[in-house]
C-alpha positions in Angstrom: 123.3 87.9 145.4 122.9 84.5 143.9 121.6 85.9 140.3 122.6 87.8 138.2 120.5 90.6 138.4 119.8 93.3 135.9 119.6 96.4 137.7 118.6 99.3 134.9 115.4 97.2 134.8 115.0 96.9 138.4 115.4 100.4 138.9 113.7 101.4 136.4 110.5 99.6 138.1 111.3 101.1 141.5 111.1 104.4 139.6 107.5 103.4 138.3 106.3 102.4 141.9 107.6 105.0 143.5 105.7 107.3 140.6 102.6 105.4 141.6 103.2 105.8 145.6 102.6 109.5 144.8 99.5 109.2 143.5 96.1 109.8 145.3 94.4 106.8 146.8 95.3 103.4 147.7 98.4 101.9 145.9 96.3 99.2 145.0 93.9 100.7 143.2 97.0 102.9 141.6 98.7 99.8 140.5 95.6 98.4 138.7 95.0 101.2 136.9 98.4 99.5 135.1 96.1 96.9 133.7 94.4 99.2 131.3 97.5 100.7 130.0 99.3 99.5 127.2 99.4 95.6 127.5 101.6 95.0 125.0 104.3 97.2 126.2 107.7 94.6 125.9 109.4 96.5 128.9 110.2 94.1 131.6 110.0 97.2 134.5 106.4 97.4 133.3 105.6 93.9 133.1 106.6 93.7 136.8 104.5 96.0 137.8 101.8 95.0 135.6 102.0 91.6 137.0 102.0 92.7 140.7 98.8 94.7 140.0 97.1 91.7 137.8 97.8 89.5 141.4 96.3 92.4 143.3 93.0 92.6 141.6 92.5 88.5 141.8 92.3 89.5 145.3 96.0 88.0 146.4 97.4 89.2 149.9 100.6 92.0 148.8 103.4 89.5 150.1 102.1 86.9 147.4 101.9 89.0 144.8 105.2 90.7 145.3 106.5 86.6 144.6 107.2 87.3 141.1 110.2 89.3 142.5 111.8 86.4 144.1 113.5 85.2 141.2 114.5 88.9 139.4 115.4 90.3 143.0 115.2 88.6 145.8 115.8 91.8 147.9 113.6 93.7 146.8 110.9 90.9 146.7 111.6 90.7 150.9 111.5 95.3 150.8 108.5 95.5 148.3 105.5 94.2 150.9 106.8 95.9 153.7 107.4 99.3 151.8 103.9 99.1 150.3 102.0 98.0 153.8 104.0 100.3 155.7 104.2 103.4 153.3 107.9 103.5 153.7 108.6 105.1 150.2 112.0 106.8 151.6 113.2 103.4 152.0 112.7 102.5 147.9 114.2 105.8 147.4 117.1 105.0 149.6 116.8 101.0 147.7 117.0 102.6 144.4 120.0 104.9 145.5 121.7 101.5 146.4 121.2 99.7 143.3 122.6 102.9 141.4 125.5 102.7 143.7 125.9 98.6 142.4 125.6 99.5 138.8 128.7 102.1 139.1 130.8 99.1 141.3 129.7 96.9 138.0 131.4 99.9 135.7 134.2 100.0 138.0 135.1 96.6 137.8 134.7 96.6 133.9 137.0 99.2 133.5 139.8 98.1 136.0 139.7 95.3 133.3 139.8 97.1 129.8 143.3 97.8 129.8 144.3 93.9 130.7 141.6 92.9 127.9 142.8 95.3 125.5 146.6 94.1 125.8 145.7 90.6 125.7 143.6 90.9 122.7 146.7 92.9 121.1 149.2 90.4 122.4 147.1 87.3 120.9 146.6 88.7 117.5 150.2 90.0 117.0 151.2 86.4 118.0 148.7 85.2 115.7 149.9 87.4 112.8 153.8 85.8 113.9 152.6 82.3 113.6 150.5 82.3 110.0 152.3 85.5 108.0 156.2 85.8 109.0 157.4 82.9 111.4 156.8 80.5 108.2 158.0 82.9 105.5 161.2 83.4 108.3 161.5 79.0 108.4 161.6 78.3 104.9 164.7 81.0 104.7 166.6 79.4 107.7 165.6 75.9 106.1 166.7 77.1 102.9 170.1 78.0 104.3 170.4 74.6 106.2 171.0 76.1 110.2 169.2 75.9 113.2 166.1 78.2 113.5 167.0 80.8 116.6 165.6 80.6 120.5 163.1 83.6 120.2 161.5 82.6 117.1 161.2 79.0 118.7 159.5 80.2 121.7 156.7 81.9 119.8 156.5 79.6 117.1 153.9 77.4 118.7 152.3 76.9 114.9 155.1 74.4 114.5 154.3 71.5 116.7 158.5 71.2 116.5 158.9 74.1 118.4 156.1 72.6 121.4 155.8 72.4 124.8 158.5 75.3 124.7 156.5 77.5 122.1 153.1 76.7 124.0 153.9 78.2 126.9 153.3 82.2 126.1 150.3 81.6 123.8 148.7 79.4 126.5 149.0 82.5 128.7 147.9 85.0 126.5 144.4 83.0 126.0 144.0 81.8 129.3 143.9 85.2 130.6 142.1 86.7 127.9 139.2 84.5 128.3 138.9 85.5 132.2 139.2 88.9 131.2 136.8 88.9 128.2 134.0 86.9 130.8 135.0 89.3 133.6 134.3 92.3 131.2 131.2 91.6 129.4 129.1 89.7 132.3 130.4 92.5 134.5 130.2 90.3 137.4 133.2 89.5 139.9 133.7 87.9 142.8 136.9 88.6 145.4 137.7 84.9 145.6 137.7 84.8 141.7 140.6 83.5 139.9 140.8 86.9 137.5 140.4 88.9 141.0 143.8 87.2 142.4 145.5 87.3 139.4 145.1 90.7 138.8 145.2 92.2 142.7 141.9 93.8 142.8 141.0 91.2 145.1 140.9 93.9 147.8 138.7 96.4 146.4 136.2 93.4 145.3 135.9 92.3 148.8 135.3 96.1 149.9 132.6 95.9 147.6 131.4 93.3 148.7 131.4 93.8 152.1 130.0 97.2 151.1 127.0 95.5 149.8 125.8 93.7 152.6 126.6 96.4 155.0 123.9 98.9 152.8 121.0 96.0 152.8 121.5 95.1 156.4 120.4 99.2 156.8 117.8 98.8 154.4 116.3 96.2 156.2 116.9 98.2 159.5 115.1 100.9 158.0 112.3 98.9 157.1 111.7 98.3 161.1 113.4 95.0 161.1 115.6 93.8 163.7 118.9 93.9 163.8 119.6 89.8 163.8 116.8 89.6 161.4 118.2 92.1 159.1 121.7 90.0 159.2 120.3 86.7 159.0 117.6 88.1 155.7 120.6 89.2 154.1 123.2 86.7 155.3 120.9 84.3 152.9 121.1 86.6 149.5 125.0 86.8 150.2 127.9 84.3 149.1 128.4 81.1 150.8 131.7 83.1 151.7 130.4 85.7 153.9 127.2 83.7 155.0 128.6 81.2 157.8 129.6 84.1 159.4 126.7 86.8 159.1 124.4 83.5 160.7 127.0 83.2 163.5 126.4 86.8 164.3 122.6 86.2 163.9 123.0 83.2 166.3 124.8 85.3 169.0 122.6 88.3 168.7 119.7 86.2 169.3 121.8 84.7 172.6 121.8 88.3 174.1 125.4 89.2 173.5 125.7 93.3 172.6 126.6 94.0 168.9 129.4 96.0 170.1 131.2 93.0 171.4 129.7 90.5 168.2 131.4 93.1 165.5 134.3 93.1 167.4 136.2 90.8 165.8 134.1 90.8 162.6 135.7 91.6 159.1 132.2 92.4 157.6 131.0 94.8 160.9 134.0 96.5 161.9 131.8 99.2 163.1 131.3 100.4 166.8 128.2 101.9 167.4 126.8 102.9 170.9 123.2 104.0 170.1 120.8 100.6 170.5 117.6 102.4 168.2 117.4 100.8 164.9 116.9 104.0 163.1 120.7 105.0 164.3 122.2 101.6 163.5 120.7 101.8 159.8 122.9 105.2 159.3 125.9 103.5 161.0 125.9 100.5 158.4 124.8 103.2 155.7 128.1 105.2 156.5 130.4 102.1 156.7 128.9 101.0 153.3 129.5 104.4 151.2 133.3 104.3 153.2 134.2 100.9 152.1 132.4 101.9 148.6 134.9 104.8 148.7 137.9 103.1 149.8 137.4 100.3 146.9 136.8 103.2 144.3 140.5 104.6 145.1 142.0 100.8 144.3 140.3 101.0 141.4 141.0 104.1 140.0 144.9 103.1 140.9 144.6 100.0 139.6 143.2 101.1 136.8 146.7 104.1 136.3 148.7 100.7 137.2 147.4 98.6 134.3 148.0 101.8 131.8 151.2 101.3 132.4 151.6 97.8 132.7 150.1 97.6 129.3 152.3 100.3 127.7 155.0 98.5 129.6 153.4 94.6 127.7 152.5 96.6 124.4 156.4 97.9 124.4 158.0 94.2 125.3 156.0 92.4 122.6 157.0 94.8 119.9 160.9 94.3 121.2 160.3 90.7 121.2 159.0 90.7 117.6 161.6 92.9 116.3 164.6 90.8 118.0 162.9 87.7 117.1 162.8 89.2 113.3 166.5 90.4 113.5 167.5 87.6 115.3 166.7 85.3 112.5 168.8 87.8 109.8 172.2 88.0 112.0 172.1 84.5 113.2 171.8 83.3 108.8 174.7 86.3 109.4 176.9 84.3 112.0 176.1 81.0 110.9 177.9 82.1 107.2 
């Protein structure tokens, strides 16, 4: 999806019309009944559905007043009209079941980057602390005794423009990938092609995701009675500009005649084989492939996320021996120099 989309509140207004489905009556009539309950009520969910109702009662056709979706989710403003004219509530139940399922990828990803975030905070401030509090204290004392300052403490010294480019490079590092991981972690938002996804090897498990993703709308949109090249070429324009030149090539030759079977064949994204032509089957097929690529990108991450505890014991332990020898180095080279 293009936005960024906030999900608890999306949910949470499936949840309200999916309350009001079950009421006696027509939904209409259910969803204006929202009008007279509290209008001042500052929850967006709410709002939503208060809004859709408000367009109801001015007499507005469903698809038109389901348009305030577009921009919060542009899936669910394609599902909403056809789940309400077609009384397809198991498909919001199965839509809300899918957004759940994005929220935990969104977790996932946040915590296979708190341990990089966590080092590179620690590794910034200790070099911070270095720079301002003992690296100067350490200069005057070699300066004092008239020799040359020693290598480590000149390649972490970058508070002395002296010591530069040579002292740059670490601290450079250090920021540069705390910032990707600090933007990675708080907008919980990552793509496969990213820079902090490459850097980091979770590329794999991103583009599971991903692929994941589209797999579950494409059923959605199955389930909703839509065809299979319409369901590919609907969600092939809420994807990335990665994946959508290819789902409209597989539109294109489904509309040409050519069997799915032979279309996914070769396809990264529908590596599925399915036999059964009804559209009911096909929805469980890409259903299944979702929650096993879902699966297989939850293993990476949870060893990824083993990987980087030890990688960041392994950082924590090389930055404290590189303080302490650049410390010591300073005492025994004043040692050797006299």
């Amino acid at each position: 999806m293009k936005n960024k989309i906030d999900y608890a509140q999306v949910i949470e207004f499936c949840h309200i019309i999916l309350i009001i489905s079950k009421s006696e009556g027509r939904i209409s009539d259910s969803l204006s009944a929202l009008l007279t309950k509290d209008k001042d009520n500052d929850n967006k969910a709410f709002q939503w559905a208060q809004a859709i109702a408000q367009n109801l009662e001015q007499g507005h056709s469903i698809e038109e007043s389901c348009k305030i979706l577009e921009n919060i989710d542009p899936v669910l403003n394609r599902l909403l009209p056809l789940i309400l004219k077609k009384q397809l509530y198991n498909l919001l139940e199965a839509y809300i079941r899918f957004l759940t399922f994005l929220e935990l990828l969104k977790e996932d990803t946040k915590n296979a980057l708190f341990y990089p975030f966590i080092v590179s905070c620690l590794l910034f401030l200790s070099l911070l602390q270095l720079n301002y509090i003992l690296f100067p204290e350490m200069e005057k004392i070699v300066q004092d005794f008239g020799v040359n300052s020693p290598f480590l403490m000149n390649i972490l010294f970058f508070a002395n423009k002296t010591y530069w480019p040579l002292s740059l490079l670490i601290p450079v590092f250090i920021l540069l990938f705390l910032c990707l991981t600090t933007l990675s972690v708080f907008n919980g938002r990552l793509f496969a092609n990213s820079l902090i996804a490459k850097f980091t090897g979770i590329q794999t498990a991103l583009r599971l995701q991903e692929i994941s993703r589209i797999q579950h709308m494409i059923g959605l949109y199955l389930l909703s009675g839509e065809t299979l090249e319409k369901s590919i070429e609907t969600v092939a324009e809420l994807s990335t500009q990665k994946y959508k030149s290819h789902m409209l090539f597989i539109a294109q030759k489904l509309a040409e005649g050519i069997s799915h079977e032979i279309v996914f064949k070769d396809s990264k994204i529908f590596e599925i084989m399915m036999q059964n032509e009804a559209n009911q089957e096909l929805s469980s097929y890409f259903k299944l492939a979702s929650e096993n690529n879902y699966k297989s990108s939850k293993l990476i991450f949870n060893a990824y996320s083993g990987l980087m505890a030890l990688i960041s014991l392994l950082a924590v332990s090389f930055l404290v021996a590189l303080i302490v020898c650049a410390t010591f180095d300073s005492y025994y080279w004043l040692m050797w120099s006299f």
